[in-house]
MIDO-64285 format. One record per residue (C-alpha): residue number from 1; residue in one letter; x, y, z. Coordinates in steps of 0.02 Angstrom, whole numbers, plus 50000, padded with zeros to 5 digits. Example, Ala and Ser with C-alpha at 12.3 -4.5 7.8 and 13.67 -1.06 7.14 Angstrom:
residues 2
i/aa/c1/c2/c3
1/A/50615/49775/50390
2/S/50684/49947/50357
//
This chain:
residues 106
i/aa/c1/c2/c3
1/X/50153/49169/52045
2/X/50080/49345/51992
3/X/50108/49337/51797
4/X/50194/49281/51642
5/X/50396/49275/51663
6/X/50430/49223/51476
7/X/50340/49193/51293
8/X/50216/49272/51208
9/X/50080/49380/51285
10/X/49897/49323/51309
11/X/49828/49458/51240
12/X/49862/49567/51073
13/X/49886/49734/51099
14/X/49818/49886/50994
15/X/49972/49981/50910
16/X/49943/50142/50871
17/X/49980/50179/50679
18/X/50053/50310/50602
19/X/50023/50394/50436
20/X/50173/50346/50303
21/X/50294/50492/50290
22/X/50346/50460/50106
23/X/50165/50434/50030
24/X/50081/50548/50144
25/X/49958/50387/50194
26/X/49891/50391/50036
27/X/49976/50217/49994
28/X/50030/50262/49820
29/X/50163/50379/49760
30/X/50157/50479/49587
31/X/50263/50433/49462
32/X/50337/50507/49314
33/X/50134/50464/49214
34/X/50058/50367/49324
35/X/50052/50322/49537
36/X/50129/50162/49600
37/X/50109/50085/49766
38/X/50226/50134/49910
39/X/50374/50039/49926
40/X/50400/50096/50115
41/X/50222/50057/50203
42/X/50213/49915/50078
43/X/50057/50020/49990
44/X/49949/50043/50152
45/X/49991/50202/50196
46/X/50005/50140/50375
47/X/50183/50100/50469
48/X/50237/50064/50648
49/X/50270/50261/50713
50/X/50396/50175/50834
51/X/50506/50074/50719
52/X/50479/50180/50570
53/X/50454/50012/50458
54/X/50285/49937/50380
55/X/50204/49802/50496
56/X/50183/49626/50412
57/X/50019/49618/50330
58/X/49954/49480/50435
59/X/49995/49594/50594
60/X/49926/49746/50502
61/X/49779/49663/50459
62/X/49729/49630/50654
63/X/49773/49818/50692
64/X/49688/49897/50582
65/X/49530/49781/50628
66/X/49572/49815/50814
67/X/49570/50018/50763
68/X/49414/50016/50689
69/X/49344/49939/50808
70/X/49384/50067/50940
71/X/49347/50207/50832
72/X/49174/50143/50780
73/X/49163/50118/50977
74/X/49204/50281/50995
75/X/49076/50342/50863
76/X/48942/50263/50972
77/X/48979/50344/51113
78/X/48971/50512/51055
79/X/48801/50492/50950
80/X/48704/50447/51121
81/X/48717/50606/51231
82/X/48744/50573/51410
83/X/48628/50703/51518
84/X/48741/50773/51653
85/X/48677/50894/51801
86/X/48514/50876/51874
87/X/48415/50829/51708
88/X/48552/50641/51746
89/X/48435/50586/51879
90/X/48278/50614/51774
91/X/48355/50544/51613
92/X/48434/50375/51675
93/X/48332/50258/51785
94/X/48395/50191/51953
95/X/48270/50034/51999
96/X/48243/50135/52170
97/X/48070/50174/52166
98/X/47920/50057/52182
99/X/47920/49896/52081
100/X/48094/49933/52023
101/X/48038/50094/51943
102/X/48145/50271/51945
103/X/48153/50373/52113
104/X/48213/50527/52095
105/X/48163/50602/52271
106/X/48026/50723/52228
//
């Protein structure tokens, strides 16, 4: 058997999230004196872009969690600059050389 043929999935899967249309993903909406929470993202400012409805807070919890995650991922990985080119070879060792050191063919 190659996979799953019924039931829930293994793994969760990211959603992507969408900004609330009616509070502008702000989460609150101004009132006549004062702002009150958002009635249709359920005061996150976050719905599902596909349905068009707020997620349940215990689902929305793990997504948001899961986006951060990849965005702070994502951070990382553009803070350490990757040398590309010839400078590559200098920059990242191989373990080619003598006692595992970097060869770089000079």
């Amino acid at each position: 058997m190659t996979g799953k043929s019924h039931g829930p999935s293994f793994k969760k899967h990211m959603i992507k999230l969408g900004e609330c249309p009616a509070c502008n993903g702000r989460g609150v909406v101004q009132g006549v004196f004062y702002e009150l929470d958002c009635g249709a993202c359920s005061a996150s400012g976050w719905i599902d872009p596909w349905l068009g409805q707020p997620l349940p807070l215990e689902e929305l919890a793990a997504q948001l969690g899961m986006n951060l995650r990849a965005a702070l991922k994502r951070i990382e990985q553009l803070k350490t600059p990757r040398a590309t080119g010839p400078e590559a070879q200098y920059q990242e060792g191989n373990r080619l050389g003598a006692g595992s050191s970097n060869y770089t063919g000079d």
